[in-house]
C-alpha positions in Angstrom: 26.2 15.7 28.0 25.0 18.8 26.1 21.0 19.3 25.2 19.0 22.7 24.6 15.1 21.8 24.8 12.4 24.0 23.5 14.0 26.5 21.7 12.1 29.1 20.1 11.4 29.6 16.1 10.6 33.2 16.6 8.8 32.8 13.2 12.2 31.2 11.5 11.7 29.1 8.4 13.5 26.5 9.7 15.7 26.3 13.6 16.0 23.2 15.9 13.6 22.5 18.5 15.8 19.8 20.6 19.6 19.8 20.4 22.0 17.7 22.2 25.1 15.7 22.6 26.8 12.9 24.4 23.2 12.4 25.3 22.9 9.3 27.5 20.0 7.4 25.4 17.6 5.1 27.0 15.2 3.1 25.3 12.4 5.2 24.0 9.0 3.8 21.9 7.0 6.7 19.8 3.8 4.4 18.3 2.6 7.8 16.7 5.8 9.1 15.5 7.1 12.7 16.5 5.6 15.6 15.6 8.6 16.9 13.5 12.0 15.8 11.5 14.2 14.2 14.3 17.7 13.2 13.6 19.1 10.7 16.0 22.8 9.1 15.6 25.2 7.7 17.2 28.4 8.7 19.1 29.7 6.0 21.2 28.3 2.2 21.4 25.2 1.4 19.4 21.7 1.4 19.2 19.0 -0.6 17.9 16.5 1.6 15.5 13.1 0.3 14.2 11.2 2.2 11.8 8.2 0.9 9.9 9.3 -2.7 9.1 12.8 -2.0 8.9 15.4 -2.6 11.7 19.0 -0.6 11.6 22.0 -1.1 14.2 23.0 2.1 14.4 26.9 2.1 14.7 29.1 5.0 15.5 28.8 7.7 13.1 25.5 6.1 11.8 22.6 7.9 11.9 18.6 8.0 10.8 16.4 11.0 10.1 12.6 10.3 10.3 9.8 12.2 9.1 7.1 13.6 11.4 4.2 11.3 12.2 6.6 8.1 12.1 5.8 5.2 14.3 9.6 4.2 15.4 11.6 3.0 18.7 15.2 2.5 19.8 17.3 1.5 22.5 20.8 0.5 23.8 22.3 -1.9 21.4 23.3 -3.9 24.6 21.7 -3.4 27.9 25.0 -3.1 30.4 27.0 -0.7 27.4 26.2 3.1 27.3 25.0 4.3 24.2 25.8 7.9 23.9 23.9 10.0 20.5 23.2 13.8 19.0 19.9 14.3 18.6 18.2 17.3 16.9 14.4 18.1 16.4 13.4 21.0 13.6 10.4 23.4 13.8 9.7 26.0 11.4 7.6 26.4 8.2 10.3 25.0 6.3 10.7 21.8 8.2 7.0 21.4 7.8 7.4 21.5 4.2 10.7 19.0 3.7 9.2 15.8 2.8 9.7 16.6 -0.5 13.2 17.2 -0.8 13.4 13.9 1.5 11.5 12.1 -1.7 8.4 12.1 0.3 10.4 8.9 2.1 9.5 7.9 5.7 13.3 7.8 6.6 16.7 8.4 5.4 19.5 6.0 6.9 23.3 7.6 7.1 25.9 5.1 7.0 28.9 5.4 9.4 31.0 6.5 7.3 29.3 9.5 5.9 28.4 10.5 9.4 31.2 12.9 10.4 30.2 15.6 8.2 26.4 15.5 10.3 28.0 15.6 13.6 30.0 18.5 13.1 27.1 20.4 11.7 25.5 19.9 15.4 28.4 20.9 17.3 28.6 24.1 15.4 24.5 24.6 15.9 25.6 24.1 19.9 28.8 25.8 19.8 26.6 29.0 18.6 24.1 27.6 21.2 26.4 27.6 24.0 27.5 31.6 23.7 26.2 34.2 25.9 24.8 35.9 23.3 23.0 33.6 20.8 22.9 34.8 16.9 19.5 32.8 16.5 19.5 33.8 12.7 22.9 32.2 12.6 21.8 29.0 14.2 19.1 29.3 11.8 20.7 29.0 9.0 22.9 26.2 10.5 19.6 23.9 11.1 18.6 24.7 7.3 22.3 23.5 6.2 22.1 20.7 8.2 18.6 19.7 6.9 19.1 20.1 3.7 21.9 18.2 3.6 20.2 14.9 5.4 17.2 15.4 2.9 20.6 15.4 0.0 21.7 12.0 1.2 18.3 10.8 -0.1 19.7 11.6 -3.6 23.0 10.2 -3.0 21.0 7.1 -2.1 19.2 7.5 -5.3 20.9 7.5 -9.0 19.8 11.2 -9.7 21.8 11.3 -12.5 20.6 8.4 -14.7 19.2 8.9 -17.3 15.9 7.5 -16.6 15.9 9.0 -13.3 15.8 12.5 -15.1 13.5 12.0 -18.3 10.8 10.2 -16.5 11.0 9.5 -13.1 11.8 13.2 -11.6 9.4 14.5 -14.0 6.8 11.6 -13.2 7.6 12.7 -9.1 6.8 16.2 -9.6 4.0 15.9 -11.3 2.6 14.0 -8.4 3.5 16.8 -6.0 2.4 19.0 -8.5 -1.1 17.4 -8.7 -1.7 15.1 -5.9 -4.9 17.4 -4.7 -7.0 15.9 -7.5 -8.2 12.2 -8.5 -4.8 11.7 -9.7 -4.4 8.4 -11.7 -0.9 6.7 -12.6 -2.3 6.1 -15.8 -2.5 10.0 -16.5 0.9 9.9 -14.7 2.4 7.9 -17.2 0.6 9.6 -19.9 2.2 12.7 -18.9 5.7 11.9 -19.2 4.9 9.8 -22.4 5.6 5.8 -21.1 3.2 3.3 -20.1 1.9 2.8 -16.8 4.4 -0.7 -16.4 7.0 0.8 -18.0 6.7 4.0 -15.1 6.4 1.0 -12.7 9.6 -0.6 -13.6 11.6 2.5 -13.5 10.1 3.7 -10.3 10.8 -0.3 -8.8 14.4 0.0 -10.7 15.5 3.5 -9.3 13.4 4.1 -6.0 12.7 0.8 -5.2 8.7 1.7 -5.1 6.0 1.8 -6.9 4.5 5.0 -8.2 1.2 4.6 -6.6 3.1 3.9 -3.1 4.9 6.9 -4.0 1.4 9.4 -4.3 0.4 7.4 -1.3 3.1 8.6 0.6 2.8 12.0 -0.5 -1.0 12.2 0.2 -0.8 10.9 3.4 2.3 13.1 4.4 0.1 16.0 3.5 -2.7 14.7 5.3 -0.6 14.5 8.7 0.3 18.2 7.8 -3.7 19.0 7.7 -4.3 17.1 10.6 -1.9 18.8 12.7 -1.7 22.4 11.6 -5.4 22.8 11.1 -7.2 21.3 14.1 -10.7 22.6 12.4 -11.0 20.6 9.9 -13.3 17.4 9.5 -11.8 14.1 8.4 -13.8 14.2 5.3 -12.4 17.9 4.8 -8.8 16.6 5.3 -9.2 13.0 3.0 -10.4 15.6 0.1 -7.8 18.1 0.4 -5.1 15.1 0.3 -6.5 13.7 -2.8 -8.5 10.6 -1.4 -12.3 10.6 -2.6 -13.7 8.7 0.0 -13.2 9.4 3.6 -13.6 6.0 5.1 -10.8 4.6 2.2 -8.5 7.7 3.5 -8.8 6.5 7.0 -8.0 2.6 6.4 -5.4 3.3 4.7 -3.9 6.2 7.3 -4.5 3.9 10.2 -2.5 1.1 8.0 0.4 3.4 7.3 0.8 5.2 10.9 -0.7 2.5 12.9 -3.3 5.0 14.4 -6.8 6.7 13.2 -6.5 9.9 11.9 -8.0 11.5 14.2 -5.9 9.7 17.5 -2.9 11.2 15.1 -3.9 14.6 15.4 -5.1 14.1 18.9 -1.4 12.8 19.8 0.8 15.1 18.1 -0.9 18.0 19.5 
């Protein structure tokens, strides 16, 4: 059993916080989600792994990646069986800012077999870990690699290459990121990239299996956990405007349905 705790960014875009292998895992319950990206998968036995409303068995090799704020638990598969797992947590300015290369998606599920490639990329972040003398801008670098290429298997999981995918739906996405600040309607959406708003709905159902208003949702309220955390001065109010919501009591129904807390018990948790 390997595991580094608390490392220090030392102002890196993106490094791990938590790192560890062969880690014994109990059962652990996060209602409020942790504060950053945290990849958890498995080495030997298996492992229940709730997230949202979805349940995974996470077999050997199988993994999950969950965005900051999450409400999620897991635990031993089977009670008298060990369930060994790497685990990594990222800090930096660059984690902060991932959800968008993650498709502003709560989760990203690896399947077994397109696990190996992950778990190497830990045991060389440890391997560089484990020296006397630590190259931290190395490691650095390996925590972006490995990052980047979780947040990639959310393309693989998507068709990025059809052809709808690339005239209307990635535009359609980006203009949402682009403009999510402001009262930002799917109908302007849809005007933008020249379709109707149900035709935008059917592609968006078709190719990422969501709507397009779940998908600004998401992306507003992924901001808002940002605000909430990294600027501990500003009012609710302050925070629903600056993540596109008009009305302040709207912005917290719907952040209390979505993360299962208020938003201010989420800020009060995660820092």
């Amino acid at each position: 059993m390997r595991a580094y705790f608390n490392l220090d960014a030392q102002e890196f875009p993106v490094t791990v916080e938590h790192i560890g292998a062969e880690w014994h895992q109990d059962q652990i319950i996060r209602y409020q989600g942790f504060p950053h990206f945290h990849w958890l998968q498995t080495q030997r036995g298996a492992g229940n792994f709730w997230v949202g409303n979805q349940h995974f068995v996470l077999q050997p090799g199988a993994g999950i990646l969950v965005s900051p704020g999450v409400p999620h638990r897991y635990e031993p598969l089977n009670k008298n069986e060990d369930w060994q797992v790497v685990f990594v947590t990222f800090q930096g300015k660059f984690a902060e800012d991932f959800n968008q290369q993650m498709m502003n998606r709560e989760y990203v599920y690896i399947a077994p077999e397109r696990g190996a490639i992950f778990t190497q990329q830990v045991e060389e972040i440890i391997k560089n870990l484990d020296t006397e003398s630590v190259d931290k801008e190395w490691v650095s670098a390996l925590s972006y690699y490995l990052l980047l290429s979780l947040g990639h298997e959310e393309a693989h999981q998507v068709n990025i290459n059809h052809p709808d995918f690339k005239q209307y739906v990635k535009p359609a996405m980006d203009y949402m990121n682009d403009n999510f600040t402001g009262h930002l309607t799917i109908t302007a959406v849809a005007r933008y990239v020249n379709v109707t708003p149900q035709y935008l709905d059917r592609l968006f159902q078709k190719i990422l299996n969501l709507s397009p208003k779940e998908y600004l949702l998401q992306i507003r309220i992924n901001h808002a956990k940002k605000l909430l955390v990294s600027q501990k001065h500003l009012r609710v109010v302050a925070v629903a405007s600056e993540s596109g919501f008009r009305d302040a009591a709207y912005f917290s129904r719907v952040f209390k349905r979505k993360t299962g807390v208020t938003p201010l018990n989420f800020r009060k948790w995660q820092t």
